[in-house]
C-alpha positions, 0 to 999 in steps of 0.5 A: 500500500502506498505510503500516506506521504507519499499520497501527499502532494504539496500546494501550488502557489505556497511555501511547502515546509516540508517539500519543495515542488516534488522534492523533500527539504533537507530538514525533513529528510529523516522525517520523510523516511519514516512516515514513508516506512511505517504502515499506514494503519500503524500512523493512523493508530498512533495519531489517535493515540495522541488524540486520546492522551489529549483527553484523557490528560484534561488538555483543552481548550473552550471553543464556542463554550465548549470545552473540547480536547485541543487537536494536536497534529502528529507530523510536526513543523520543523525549523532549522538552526538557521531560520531559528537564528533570525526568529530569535533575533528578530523576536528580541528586537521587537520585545525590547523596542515594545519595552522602550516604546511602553516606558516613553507612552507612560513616561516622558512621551518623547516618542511624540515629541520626536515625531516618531508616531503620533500621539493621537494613534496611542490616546485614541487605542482602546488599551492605553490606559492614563491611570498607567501613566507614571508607574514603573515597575521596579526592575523596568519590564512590562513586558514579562511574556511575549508571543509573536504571531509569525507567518510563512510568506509564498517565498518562504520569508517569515512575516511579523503579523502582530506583537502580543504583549497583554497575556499572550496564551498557547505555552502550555500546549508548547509542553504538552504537545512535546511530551505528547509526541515524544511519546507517541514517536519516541524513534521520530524524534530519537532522529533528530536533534531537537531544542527541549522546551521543558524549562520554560516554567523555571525560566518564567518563575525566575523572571517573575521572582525578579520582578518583586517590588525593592526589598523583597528577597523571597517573593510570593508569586500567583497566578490570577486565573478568571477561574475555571470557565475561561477557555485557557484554564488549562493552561493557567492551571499548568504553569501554576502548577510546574512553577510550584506557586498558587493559582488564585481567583480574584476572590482569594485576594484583597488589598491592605496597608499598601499590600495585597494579601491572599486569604489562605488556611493559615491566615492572611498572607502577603503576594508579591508578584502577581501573574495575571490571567486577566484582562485589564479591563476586568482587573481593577474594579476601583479603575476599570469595569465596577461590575468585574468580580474577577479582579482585586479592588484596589491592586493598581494603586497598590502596585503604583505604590511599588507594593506589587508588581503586575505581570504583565503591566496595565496598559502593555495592550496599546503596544499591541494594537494592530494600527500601532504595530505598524509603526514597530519598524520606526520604534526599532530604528529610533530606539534601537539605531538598528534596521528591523530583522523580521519583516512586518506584512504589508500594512494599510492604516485605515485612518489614513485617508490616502490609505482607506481610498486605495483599500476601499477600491481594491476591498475584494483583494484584502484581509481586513482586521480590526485593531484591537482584535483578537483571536481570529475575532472580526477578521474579513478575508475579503476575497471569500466574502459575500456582496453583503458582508462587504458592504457591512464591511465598508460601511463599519470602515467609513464610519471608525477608519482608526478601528481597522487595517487591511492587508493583503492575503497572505499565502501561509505557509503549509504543512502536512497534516493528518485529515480524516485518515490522510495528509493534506495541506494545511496552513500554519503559523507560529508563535515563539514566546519570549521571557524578560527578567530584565537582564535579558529577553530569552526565546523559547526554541519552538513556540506554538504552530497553530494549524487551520484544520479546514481546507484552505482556512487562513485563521488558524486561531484556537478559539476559531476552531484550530489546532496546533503542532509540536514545533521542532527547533534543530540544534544545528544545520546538519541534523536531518541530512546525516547519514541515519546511524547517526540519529538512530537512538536518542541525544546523548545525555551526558552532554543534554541541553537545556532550551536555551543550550546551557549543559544541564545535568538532568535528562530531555523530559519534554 
């Protein structure tokens, strides 16, 4: 019987990443042999063992108010040393310019001064918040997690889409999906050399340790989670528990004597760092939305007082704003002196008369996105839309233009991926997060691969019904084109890497 790969025939017009027309990237070379090997039944077998894990472990995620095991495709993206290398540099680049950007709007504002944006973009985001205005946190950072949304372009050149700065989520199934593959196809990834992703919890718990208020040596650290009917849950539940602190609901927290206090069984005990879950505008009934229970009355003036540090800060959302994304590339240059690594998509700023005159001739040919949108939410593939919802459409961008902005279809890059018992074409995008202590913004080597399940469906978002890969980084440009011996067993242990390359003692649990 003819392999399932083999079956597989790559999409004309896109950026294959595992072939190249009819030929097997290097990269997936080993890959390409063992699917090719394994009888079909065996791959179908093992794929829907991974399917059950997933629902048997209580990894999920809420889609449309149902809370459904969060599909994991078997055959996984994999990006080589070399591409990881830009990614990496590219990511810390944005992270520390957002950081800069962040510090002036609620600082100094001599962005605005300079001319570098104006300050009307930033006054009228639904994000920037005045009562953020003055607060530093004690050691600088307010962007503690970061999660950049890349997409592979028709060329094979990976495009920035959008900065997310408030609480990016998706890490969680980083971990999970590793583990998952590692046990469903422990000789796959035995042939690879491949960046583990196990430390990420340590590695966040240490950043948030150091971002305590001044004179705090041994922090207590929370994560406020909205409870158990928000759609990442899981995911709160899982860093809560991996970095050994206490997941909490706003109920468990209140303010006193400049200090917020969680109520526990040995009385009142006081937090120092908070790892929020939850939206500003639910975070602060005293500032915010009075109707919120989700939040802890009182906690922004407590952490204005140096008090408590929010992670991440109040107010990070108008760094991620997509008008405002646009302007990233002339952040970079004015605070960094350096040109931009990774390249934005091609972007029109709807409140631009000149901009909204050509996209409203040409709206059939775009992708149209609200600014402070999230989650696939609002987001019009023109090009699939029906005369009706394009002329809701302009009528929405006529009436609020700094509300959109459009861009063209992205052709995203595919993978194949395991549809009803064969592999198809599938698009993917990919999100490496970032971690900053202060010191330094750290990458984790992988990130999330989500994957649009539906036939030439562009939005890959979970909440949109999608789904996700594991995401392998190699650690050198040989692994993948070595004679098979070579990679036969697993790494050696002796000299085992932590995610970032730093030798470890313990052995790849991931």
């Amino acid at each position: 019987m003819e392999s399932l790969v083999n079956r597989y025939h790559p999409p004309e017009g896109v950026y294959d990443e595992m072939f190249d027309g009819e030929e097997v990237r290097s990269s997936y070379g080993l890959s390409y042999e063992l699917m090719s090997d394994m009888p079909n039944t065996e791959f179908i077998d093992r794929a829907d063992y991974v399917r059950s894990t997933y629902l048997d472990q209580g990894v999920t995620f809420d889609v449309g108010g149902v809370e459904s095991p969060f599909p994991l495709d078997v055959v996984p993206r994999i990006i080589t040393a070399a591409d990881w290398a830009q990614i990496e540099a590219g990511v810390q680049q944005r992270v520390t310019a957002l950081e800069a950007f962040l510090a002036d709007v609620y600082g100094s504002g001599k962005v605005f001064g300079d001319g570098v944006i104006p300050r009307r973009i930033v006054a009228t985001s639904t994000h920037y918040h005045r009562v953020a205005h003055g607060i530093r946190p004690p050691n600088g950072v307010r962007i503690h997690v970061s999660g950049t949304d890349l997409v592979r372009d028709a060329s094979g050149v990976f495009r920035v889409l959008e900065d997310n700065v408030r609480i990016p989520s998706g890490v969680s199934y980083v971990m999970t999906n590793r583990r998952a593959m590692s046990t469903a196809f422990p000789e796959w990834m035995g042939r690879y050399q491949v960046r583990p992703v196990h430390g990420y919890p340590q590695l966040l718990l240490e950043a948030l340790r150091a971002a305590a208020p001044e004179g705090i040596n041994e922090p207590t650290v929370v994560v406020l989670t909205p409870g158990v009917h928000n759609s990442a849950y899981f995911e709160h539940a899982l860093l809560a528990r991996m970095m050994g602190v206490e997941l909490v609901e706003g109920s468990d927290l209140f303010c006193e004597s400049g200090q917020v206090k969680a109520r526990t069984t040995k009385g009142a005990q006081p937090v120092h760092v908070i790892y929020r879950r939850v939206d500003d505008d639910f975070l602060d009934p005293m500032y915010f939305r009075p109707d919120s229970v989700l939040g802890v009355a009182g906690v922004l003036a407590v952490a204005a007082a140096g008090g408590v540090t929010i992670a991440n800060a109040v107010g990070n959302g108008v760094a991620d704003d997509k008008l405002i994304c646009t302007y990233v590339p002339d952040l970079i240059r004015y605070y960094l002196d350096a040109e931009p690594i990774l390249a934005g998509v091609d972007t029109w700023r709807l409140e631009n008369p000149k901009d909204r005159v050509e996209v409203l001739d040409r709206l059939e040919e775009m992708v149209v996105k609200p600014v402070d949108g999230s989650g696939g939410k609002g987001v019009v593939i023109c090009p699939k839309a029906s005369p009706k919802e394009l002329d809701i459409l302009r009528a929405a961008i006529l009436e609020e233009p700094r509300n959109w902005i459009a861009q063209p279809v992205v052709q995203l890059s595919t993978v194949p991926t395991m549809i009803d018992g064969e592999l198809g074409a599938r698009h993917v995008d990919l999100r490496p997060f970032a971690v900053n202590d202060g010191e330094s913004v750290k990458v984790l080597p992988g990130g999330l691969t989500r994957v649009a399940l539906g036939e030439g469906q562009l939005i890959v978002n979970s909440s949109q019904g999608g789904g996700s890969k594991d995401t392998w980084v190699l650690m050198d440009e040989g692994v993948g084109s070595q004679p098979r011996a070579q990679f036969w067993g697993p790494p050696d242990m002796t000299d085992e890497r932590d995610m970032f390359g730093v030798v470890a003692t313990q052995s790849q649990e991931s």
